[in-house]
N, C-alpha and C positions, 0 to 999 in steps of 0.2 A: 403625573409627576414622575419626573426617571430617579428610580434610586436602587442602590446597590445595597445588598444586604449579605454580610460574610457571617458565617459561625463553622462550627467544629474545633475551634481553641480550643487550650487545655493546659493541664498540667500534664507532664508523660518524663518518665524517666530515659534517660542517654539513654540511644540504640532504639529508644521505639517509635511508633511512627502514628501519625495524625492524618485527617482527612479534611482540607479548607474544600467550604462551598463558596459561591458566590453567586446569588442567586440576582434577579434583577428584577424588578416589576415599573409599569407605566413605561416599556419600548419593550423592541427587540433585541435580543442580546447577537442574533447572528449575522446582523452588517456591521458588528466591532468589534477591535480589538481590548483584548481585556490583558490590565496586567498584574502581577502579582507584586507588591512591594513588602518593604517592612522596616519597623522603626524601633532599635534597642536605645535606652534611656541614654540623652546625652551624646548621641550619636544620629548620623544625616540620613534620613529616609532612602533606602537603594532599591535597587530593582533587582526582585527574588526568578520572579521567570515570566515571559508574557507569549501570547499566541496572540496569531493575525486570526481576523475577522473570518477566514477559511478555513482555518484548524490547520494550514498545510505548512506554516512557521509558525516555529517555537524560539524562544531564546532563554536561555538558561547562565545567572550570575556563576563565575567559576566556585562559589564557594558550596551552589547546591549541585552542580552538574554529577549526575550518576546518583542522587539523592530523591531529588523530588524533580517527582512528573506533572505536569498542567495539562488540562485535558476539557474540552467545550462538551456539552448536552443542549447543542440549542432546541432541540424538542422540550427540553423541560428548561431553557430559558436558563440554563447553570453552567457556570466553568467552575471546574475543581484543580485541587494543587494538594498532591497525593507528596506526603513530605514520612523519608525511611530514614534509618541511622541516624537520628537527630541527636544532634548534640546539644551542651547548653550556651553555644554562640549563636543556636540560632533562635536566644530568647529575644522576642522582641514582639512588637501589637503589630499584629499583619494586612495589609489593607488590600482590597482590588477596587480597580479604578476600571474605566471605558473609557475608548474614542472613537472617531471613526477614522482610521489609515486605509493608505494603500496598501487592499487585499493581498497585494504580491510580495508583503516584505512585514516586517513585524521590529518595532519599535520598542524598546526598554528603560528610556529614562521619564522619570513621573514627571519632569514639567511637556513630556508629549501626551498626559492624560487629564481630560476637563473632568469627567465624573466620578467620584470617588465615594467608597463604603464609610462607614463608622471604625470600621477595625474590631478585628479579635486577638485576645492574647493569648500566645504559644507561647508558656515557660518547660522549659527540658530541666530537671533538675533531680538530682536522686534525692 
């Protein structure tokens, strides 16, 4: 059974920074793309940053760019989403999803993604 499991949520005060895993079991995580989303209350699920299947594309929302990094460990079957300066806009339940795209290009809106995590919560709050 293919499923996606994220943790490393939290609470964390403005300015500090968190560590999303997203670990996968029952596939392989390195012939997909994996993306990072996330969903604040009463607002439309967006696309936070996603990498191609290669790790050689990234795409990053202008609101995290120079913030948080996405990064693959397909040896250990995990993409992470290394998130600095956080502020408290980007509270929200954060999800990674998988597909399979074409390895040459890398895709950012969640209806290009069929499998999808539970979700962890990142609250930024002093």
């Amino acid at each position: 059974q293919l499923q996606l499991v994220e943790s490393g949520g939290g609470l964390v005060q403005p300015g500090g920074s968190l560590r999303l895993s997203c670990a996968a079991s029952g596939f392989t995580l390195e012939h997909y793309a994996i993306g990072w989303f996330r969903q604040a209350p009463g607002k439309e699920r967006e696309g936070v940053s996603c990498i191609s299947s290669s790790g050689g594309y990234t795409n990053y929302a202008g609101s995290t760019k120079g913030r948080f990094t996405i990064s693959r460990n397909n040896a250990k079957n995990t993409v992470y989403l290394q998130m600095n300066s956080l502020k408290p806009e980007d509270t929200a339940v954060y999800y990674c999803a998988a597909d399979v795209h074409n390895s040459g290009s890398v895709y950012c809106r969640f209806d290009q993604y069929t499998y999808w995590g539970q979700g962890t919560q990142v609250t930024v709050s002093s």
